[in-house]
py3Dmol code that shows the C-alpha trace and the ligand (Angstrom):
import py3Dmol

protein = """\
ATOM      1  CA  UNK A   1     -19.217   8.975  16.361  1.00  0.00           C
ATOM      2  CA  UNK A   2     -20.297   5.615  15.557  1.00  0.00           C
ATOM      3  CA  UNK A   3     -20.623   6.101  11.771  1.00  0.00           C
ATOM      4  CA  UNK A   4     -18.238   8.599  11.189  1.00  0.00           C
ATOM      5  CA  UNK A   5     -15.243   6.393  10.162  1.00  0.00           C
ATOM      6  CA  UNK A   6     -17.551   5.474   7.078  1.00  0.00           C
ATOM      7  CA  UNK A   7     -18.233   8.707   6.183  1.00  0.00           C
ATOM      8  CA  UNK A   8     -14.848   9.282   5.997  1.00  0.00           C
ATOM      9  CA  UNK A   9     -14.232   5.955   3.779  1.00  0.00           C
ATOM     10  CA  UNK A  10     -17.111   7.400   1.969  1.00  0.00           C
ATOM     11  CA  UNK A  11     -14.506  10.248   1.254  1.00  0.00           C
ATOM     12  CA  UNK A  12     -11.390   8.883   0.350  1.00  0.00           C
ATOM     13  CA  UNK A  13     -13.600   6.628  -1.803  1.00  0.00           C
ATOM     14  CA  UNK A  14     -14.811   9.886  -3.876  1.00  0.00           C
ATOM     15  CA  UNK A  15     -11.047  11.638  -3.935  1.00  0.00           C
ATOM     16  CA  UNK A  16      -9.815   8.232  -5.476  1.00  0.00           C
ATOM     17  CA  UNK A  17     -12.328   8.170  -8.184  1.00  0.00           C
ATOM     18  CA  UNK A  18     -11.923  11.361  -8.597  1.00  0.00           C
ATOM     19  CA  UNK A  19      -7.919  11.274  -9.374  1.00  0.00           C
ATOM     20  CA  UNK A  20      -8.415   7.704 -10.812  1.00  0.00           C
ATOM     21  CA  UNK A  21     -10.359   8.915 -13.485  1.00  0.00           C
ATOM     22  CA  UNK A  22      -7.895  11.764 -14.726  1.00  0.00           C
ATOM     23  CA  UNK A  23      -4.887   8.864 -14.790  1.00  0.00           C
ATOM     24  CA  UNK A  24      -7.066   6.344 -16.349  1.00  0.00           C
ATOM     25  CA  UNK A  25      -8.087   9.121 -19.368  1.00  0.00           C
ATOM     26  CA  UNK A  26      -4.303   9.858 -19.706  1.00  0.00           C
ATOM     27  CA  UNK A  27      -3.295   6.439 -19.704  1.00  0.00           C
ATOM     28  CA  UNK A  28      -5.538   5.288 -22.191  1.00  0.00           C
ATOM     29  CA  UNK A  29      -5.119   8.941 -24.623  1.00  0.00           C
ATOM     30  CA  UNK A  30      -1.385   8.561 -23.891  1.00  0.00           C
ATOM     31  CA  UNK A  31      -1.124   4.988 -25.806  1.00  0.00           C
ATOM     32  CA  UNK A  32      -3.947   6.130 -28.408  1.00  0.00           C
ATOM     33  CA  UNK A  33      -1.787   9.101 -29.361  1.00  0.00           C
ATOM     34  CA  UNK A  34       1.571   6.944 -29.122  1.00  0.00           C
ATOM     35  CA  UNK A  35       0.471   4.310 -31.631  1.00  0.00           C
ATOM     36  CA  UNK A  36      -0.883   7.376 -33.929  1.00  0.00           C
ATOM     37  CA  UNK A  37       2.602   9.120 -34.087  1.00  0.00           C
ATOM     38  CA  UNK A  38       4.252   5.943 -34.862  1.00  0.00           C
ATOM     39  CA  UNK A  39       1.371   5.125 -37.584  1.00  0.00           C
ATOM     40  CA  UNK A  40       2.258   8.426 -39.515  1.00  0.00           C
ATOM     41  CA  UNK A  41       3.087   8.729 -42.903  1.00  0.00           C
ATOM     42  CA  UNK A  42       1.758   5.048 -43.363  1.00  0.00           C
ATOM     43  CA  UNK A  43      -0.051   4.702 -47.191  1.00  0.00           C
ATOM     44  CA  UNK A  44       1.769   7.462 -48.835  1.00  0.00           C
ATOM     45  CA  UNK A  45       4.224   7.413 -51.056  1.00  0.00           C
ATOM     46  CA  UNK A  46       7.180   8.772 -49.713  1.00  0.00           C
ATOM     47  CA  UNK A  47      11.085   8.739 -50.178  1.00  0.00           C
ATOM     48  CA  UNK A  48      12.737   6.894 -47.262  1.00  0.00           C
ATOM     49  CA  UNK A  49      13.902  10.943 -46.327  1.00  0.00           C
ATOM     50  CA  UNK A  50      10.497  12.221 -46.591  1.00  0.00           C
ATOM     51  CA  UNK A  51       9.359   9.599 -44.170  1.00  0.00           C
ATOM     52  CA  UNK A  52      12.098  10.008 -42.021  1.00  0.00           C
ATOM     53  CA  UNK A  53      11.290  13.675 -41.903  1.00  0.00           C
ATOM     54  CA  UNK A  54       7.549  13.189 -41.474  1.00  0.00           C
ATOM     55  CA  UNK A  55       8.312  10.886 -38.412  1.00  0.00           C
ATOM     56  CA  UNK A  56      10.897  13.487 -36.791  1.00  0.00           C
ATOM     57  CA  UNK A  57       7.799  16.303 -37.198  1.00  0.00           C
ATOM     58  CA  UNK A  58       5.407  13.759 -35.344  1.00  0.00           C
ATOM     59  CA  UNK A  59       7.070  13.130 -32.427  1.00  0.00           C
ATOM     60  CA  UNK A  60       8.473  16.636 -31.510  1.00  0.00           C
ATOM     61  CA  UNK A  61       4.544  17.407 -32.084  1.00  0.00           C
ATOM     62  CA  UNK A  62       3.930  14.449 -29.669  1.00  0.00           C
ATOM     63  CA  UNK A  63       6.321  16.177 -27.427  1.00  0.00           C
ATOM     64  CA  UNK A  64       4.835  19.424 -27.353  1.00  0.00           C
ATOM     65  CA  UNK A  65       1.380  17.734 -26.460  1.00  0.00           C
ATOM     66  CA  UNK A  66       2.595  16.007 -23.722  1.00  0.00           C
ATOM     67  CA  UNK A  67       3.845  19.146 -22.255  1.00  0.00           C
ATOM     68  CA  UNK A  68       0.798  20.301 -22.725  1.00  0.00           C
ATOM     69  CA  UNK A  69      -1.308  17.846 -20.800  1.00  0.00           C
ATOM     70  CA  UNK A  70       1.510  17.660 -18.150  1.00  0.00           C
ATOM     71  CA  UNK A  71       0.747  21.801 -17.447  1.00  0.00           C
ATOM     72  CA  UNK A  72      -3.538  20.518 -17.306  1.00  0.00           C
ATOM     73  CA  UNK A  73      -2.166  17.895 -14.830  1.00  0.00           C
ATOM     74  CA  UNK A  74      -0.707  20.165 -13.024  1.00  0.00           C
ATOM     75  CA  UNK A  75      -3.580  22.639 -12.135  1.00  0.00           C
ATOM     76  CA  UNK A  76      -6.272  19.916 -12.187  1.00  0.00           C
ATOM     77  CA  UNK A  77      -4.912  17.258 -10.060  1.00  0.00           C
ATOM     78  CA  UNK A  78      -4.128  19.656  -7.022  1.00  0.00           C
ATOM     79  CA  UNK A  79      -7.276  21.380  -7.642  1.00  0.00           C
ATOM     80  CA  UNK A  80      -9.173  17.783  -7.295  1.00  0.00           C
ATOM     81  CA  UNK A  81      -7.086  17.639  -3.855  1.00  0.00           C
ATOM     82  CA  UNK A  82      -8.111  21.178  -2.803  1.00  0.00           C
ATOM     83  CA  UNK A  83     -11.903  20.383  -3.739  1.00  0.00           C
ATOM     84  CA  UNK A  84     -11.744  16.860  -1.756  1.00  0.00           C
ATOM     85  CA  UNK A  85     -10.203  18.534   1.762  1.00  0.00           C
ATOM     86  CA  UNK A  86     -12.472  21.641   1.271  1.00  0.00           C
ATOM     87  CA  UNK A  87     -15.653  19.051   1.110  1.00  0.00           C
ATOM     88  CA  UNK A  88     -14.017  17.030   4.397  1.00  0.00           C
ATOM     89  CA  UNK A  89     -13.986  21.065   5.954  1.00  0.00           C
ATOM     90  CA  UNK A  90     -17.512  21.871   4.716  1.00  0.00           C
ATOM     91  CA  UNK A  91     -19.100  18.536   5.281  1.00  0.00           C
ATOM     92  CA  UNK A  92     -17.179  16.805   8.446  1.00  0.00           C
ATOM     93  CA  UNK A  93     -16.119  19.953   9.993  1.00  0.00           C
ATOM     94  CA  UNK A  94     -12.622  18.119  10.355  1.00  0.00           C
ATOM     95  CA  UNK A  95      -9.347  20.642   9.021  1.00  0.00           C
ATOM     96  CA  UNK A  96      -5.924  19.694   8.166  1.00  0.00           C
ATOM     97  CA  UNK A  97      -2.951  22.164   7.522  1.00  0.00           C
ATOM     98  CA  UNK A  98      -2.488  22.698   4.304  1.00  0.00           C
ATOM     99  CA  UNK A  99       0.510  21.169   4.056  1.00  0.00           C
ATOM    100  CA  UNK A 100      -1.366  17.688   4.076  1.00  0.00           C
ATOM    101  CA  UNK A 101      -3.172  18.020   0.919  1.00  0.00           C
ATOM    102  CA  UNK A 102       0.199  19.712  -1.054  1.00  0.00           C
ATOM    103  CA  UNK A 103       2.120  16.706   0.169  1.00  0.00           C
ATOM    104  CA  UNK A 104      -0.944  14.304  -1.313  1.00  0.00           C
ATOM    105  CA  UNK A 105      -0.774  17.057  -4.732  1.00  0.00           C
ATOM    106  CA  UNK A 106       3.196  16.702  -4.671  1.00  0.00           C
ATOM    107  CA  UNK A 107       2.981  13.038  -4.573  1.00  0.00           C
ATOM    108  CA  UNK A 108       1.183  12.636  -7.744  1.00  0.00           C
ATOM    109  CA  UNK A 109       2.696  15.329  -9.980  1.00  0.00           C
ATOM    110  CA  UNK A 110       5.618  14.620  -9.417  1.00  0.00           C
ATOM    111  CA  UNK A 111       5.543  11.566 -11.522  1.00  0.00           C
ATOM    112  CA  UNK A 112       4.809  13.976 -14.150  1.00  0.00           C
ATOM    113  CA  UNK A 113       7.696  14.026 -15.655  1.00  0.00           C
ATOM    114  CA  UNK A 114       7.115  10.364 -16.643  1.00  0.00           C
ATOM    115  CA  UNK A 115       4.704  11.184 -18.957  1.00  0.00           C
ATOM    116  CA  UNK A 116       6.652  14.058 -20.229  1.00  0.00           C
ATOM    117  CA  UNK A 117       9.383  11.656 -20.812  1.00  0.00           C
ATOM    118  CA  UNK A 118       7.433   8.847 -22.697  1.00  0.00           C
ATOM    119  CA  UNK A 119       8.622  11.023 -25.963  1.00  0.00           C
ATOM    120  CA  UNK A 120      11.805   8.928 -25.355  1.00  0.00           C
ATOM    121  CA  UNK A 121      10.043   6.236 -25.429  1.00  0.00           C
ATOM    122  CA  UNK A 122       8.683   6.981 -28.750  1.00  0.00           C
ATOM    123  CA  UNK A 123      11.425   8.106 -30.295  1.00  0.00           C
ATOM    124  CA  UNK A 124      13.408   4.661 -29.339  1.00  0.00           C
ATOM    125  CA  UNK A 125      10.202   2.974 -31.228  1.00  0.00           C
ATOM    126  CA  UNK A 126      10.790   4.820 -34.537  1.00  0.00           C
ATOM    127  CA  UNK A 127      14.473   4.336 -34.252  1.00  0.00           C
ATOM    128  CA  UNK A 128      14.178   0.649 -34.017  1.00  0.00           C
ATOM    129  CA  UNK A 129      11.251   1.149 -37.205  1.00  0.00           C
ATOM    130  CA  UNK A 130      14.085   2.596 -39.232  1.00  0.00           C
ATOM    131  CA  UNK A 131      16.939   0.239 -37.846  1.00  0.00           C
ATOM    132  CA  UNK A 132      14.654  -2.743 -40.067  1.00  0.00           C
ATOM    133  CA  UNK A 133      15.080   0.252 -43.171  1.00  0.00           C
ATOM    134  CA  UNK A 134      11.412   0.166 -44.981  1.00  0.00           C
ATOM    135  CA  UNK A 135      11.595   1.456 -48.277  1.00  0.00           C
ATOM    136  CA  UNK A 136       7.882   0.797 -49.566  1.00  0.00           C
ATOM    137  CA  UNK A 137       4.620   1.762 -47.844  1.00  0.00           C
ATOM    138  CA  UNK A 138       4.132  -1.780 -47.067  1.00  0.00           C
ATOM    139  CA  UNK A 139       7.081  -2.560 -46.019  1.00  0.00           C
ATOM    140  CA  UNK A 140       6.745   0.357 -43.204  1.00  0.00           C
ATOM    141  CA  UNK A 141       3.565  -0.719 -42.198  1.00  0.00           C
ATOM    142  CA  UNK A 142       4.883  -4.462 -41.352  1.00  0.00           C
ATOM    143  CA  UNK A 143       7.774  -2.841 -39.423  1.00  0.00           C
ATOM    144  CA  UNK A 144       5.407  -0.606 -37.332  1.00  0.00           C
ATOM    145  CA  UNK A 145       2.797  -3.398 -36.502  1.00  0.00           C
ATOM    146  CA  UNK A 146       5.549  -5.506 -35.665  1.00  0.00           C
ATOM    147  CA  UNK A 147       7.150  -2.919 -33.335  1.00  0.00           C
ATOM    148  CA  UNK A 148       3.936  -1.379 -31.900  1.00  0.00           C
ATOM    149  CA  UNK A 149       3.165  -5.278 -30.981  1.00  0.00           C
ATOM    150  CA  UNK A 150       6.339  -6.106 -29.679  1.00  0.00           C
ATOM    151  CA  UNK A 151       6.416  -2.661 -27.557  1.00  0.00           C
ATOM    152  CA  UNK A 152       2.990  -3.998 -25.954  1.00  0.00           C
ATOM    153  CA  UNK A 153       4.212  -7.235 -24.908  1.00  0.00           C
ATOM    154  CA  UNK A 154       7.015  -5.091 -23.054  1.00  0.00           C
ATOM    155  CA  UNK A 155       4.721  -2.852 -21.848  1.00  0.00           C
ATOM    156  CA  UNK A 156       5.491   0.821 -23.691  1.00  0.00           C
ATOM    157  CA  UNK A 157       2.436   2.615 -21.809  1.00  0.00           C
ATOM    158  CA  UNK A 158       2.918   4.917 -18.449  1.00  0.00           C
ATOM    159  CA  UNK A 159       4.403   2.928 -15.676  1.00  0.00           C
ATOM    160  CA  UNK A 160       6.404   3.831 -12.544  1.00  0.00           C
ATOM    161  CA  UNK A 161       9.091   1.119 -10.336  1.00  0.00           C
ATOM    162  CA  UNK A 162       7.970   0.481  -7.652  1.00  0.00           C
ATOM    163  CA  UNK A 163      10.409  -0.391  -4.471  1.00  0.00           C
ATOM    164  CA  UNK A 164      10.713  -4.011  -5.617  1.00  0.00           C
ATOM    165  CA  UNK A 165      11.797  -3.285  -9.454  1.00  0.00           C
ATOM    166  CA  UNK A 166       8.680  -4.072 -10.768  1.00  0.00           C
ATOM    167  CA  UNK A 167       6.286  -1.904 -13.545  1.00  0.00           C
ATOM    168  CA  UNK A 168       3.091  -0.816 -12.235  1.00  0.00           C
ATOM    169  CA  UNK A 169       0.938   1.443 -15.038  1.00  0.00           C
ATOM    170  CA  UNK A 170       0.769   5.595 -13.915  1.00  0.00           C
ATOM    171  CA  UNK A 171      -3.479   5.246 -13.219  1.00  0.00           C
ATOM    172  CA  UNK A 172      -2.970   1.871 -11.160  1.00  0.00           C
ATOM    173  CA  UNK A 173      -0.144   3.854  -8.685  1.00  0.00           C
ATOM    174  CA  UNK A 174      -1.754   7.238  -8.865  1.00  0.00           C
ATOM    175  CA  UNK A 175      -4.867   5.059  -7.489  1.00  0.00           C
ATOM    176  CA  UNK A 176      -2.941   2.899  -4.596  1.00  0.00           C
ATOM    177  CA  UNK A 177      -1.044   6.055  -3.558  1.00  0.00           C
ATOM    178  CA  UNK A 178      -3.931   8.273  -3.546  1.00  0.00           C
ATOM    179  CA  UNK A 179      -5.470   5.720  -1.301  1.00  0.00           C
ATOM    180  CA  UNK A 180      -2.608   5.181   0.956  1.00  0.00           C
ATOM    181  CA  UNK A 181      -2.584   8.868   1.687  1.00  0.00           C
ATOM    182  CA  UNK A 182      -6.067   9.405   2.268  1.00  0.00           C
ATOM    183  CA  UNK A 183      -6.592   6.644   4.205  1.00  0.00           C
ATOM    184  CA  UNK A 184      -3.626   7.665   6.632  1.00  0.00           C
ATOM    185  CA  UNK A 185      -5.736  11.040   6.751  1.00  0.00           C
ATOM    186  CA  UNK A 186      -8.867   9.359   7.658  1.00  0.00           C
ATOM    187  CA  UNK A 187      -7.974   7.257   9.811  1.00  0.00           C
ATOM    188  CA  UNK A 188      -6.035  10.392  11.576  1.00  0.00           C
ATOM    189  CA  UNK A 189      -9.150  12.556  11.163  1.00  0.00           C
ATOM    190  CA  UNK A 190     -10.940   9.661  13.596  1.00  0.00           C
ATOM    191  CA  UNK A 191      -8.188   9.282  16.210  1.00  0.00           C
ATOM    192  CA  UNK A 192      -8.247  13.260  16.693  1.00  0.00           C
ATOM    193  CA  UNK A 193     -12.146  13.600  16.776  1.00  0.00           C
ATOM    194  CA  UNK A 194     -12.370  10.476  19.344  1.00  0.00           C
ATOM    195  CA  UNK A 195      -9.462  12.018  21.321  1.00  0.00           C
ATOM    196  CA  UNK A 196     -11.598  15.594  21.283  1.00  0.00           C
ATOM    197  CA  UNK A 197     -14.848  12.896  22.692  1.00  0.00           C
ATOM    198  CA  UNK A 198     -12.474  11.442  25.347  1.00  0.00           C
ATOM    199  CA  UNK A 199     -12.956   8.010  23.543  1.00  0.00           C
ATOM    200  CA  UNK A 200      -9.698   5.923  23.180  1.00  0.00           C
ATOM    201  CA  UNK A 201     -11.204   1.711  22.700  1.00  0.00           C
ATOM    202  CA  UNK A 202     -12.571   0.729  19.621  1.00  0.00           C
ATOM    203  CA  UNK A 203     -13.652  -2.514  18.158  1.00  0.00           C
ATOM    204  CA  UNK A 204     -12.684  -3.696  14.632  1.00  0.00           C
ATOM    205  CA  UNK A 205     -15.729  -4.930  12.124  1.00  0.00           C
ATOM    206  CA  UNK A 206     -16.071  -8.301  11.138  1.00  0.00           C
ATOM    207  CA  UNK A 207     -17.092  -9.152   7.723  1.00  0.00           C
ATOM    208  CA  UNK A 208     -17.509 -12.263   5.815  1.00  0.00           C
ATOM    209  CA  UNK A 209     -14.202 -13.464   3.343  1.00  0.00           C
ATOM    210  CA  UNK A 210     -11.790 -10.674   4.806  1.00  0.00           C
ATOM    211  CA  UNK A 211      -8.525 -10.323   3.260  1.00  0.00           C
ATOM    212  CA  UNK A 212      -6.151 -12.603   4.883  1.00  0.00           C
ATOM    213  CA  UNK A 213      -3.757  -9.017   6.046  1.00  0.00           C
ATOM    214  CA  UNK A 214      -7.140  -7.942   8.068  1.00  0.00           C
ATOM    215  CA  UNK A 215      -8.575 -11.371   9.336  1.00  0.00           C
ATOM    216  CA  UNK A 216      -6.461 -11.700  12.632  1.00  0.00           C
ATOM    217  CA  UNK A 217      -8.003  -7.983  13.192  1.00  0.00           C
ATOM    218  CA  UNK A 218     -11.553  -8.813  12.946  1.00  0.00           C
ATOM    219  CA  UNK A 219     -13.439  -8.075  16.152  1.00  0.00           C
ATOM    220  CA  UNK A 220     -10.456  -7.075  18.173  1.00  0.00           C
ATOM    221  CA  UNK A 221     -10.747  -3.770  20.564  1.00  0.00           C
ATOM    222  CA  UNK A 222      -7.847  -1.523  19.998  1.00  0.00           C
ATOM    223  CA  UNK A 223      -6.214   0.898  21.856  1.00  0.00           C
ATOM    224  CA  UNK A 224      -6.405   4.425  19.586  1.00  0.00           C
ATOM    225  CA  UNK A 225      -3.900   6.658  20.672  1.00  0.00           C
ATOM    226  CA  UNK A 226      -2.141   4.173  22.991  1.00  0.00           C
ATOM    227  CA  UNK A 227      -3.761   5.397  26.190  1.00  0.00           C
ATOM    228  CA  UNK A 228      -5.331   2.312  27.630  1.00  0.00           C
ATOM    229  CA  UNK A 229      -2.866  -0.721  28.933  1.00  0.00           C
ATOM    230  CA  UNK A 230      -3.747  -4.235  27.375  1.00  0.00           C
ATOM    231  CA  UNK A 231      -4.932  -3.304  24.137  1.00  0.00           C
ATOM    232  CA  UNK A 232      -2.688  -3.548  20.646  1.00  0.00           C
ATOM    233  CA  UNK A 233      -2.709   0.431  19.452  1.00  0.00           C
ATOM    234  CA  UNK A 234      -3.953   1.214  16.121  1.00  0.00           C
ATOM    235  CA  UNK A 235      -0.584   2.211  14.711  1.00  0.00           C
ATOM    236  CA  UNK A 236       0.884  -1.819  15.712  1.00  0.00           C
ATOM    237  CA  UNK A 237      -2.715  -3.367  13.780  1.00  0.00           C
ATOM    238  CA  UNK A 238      -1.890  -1.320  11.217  1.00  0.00           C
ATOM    239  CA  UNK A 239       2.024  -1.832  10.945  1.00  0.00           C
ATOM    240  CA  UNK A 240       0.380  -5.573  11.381  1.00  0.00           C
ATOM    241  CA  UNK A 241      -1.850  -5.499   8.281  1.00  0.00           C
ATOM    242  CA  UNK A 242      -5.238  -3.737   9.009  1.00  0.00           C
ATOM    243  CA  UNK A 243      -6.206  -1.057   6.741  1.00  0.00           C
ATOM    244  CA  UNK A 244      -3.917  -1.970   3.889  1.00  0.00           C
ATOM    245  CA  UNK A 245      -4.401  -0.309   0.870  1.00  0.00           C
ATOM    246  CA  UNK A 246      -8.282  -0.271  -0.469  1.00  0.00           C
ATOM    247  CA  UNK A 247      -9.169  -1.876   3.376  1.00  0.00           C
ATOM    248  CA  UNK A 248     -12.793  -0.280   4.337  1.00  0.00           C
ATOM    249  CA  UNK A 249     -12.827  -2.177   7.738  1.00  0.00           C
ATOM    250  CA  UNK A 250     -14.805  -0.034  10.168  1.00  0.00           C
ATOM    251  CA  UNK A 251     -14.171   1.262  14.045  1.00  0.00           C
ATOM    252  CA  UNK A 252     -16.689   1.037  16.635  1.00  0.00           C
ATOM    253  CA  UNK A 253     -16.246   3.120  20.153  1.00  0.00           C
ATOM    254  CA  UNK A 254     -16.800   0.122  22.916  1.00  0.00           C
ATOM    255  CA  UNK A 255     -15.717   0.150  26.609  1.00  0.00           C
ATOM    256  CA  UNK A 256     -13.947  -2.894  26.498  1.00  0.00           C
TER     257      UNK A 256
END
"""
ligand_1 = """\
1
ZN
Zn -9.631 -4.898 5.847
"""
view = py3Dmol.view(width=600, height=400)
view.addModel(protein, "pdb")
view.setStyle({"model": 0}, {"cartoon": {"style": "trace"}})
view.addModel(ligand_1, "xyz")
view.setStyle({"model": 1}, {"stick": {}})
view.zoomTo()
view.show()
């Protein structure tokens, strides 16, 4: 019991690695792909309506790949889930209905459509190419660059809003919420297997240059499921800061 919440840290450490890497590879194939659509046609010598053309064919081929890695997303990232609660069945002997990990799947995918929709974004970059009306290959060129630089200073690549307004990039979110979640199921994992051991104290760990969320927790004995007077429960510690997001602080049963 003693070293089983790290085992399950161990876990939600390898499902967030695991779904990090997918959103990091789109994020960074996403842009790669954006700045090549917008780049096409560059160099050759084409009438203002051939390039307009050539531009139009681009992005509705952008489109249709995008579509196309939205329907991989969709298969792989709730098959990464599956794989990550089978392992916590196989190795830790601890089972959740599977309602847990679809709600974990449903969280990501659905900001699927985001990506889908970052054709928009592209086709808002062309119009404002053609709004400065190139006529000569080099002409285009400086109006791309210029855009393509301007649209990275606003940040054009994958984002969600969070609840405060603010732009946070798909792979950074997928990775906080995919934490979040796992961590919840952890940490839910360890109150029902100390419950099933008749254990309900626990002390927090101390470690060296804590985050200032966890420090007031360090060393304190909680009360897990609220069944022993005196003691702060787990659910106030954490509605007071301990085991924030990325938090690896570990349980210990005591007595006292
Ligand atoms: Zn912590």
């Amino acid at each position: 019991m003693n070293r089983l919440l790290d085992r399950l840290w161990r876990w939600v450490d390898t499902l967030v690695a695991a779904i990090t890497t997918s959103y990091d590879w789109v994020q960074s194939t996403v842009t790669e792909r954006l700045r090549a659509t917008l780049r096409v046609g560059l160099g050759q010598p084409l009438t203002d309506e051939q390039y307009r053309r050539t531009l139009n064919t681009a992005v509705g081929q952008y489109q249709r790949w995008l579509r196309r890695l939205v329907r991989t997303l969709n298969t792989r990232t709730p098959n990464t889930v599956r794989e990550a609660f089978a392992t916590l069945r196989a190795d830790l002997d601890i089972t959740f209905p599977r309602t847990v990990e679809q709600e974990l799947a449903n969280l990501i995918t659905a900001t699927h459509t985001r990506i889908v929709d970052n054709h928009l974004e592209v086709r808002r970059l062309i119009r404002r190419v053609l709004a400065t009306n190139p006529q000569t290959p080099a002409e285009r060129q400086a109006a791309v660059d210029r855009i393509l630089r301007q649209a990275e200073r606003e940040g054009y690549d994958l984002h969600t809003v969070d609840s405060r307004g603010r732009r946070i990039p798909l792979n950074v979110w997928a990775r906080r919420a995919v934490d979040g979640h796992a961590a919840n199921v952890a940490l839910s994992a360890y109150q029902r297997a100390m419950q099933a051991s008749g254990l309900d104290l626990v002390r927090v760990s101390s470690h060296d240059g804590t985050c200032p969320k966890c420090a007031p927790w360090q060393g304190r004995v909680l009360s897990l499921n609220g069944t022993t007077d005196g003691y702060p429960t787990l659910a106030q510690a954490r509605a007071g800061g301990l085991f924030h997001i990325s938090c690896r602080h570990g349980l210990t049963p005591t007595t006292q």
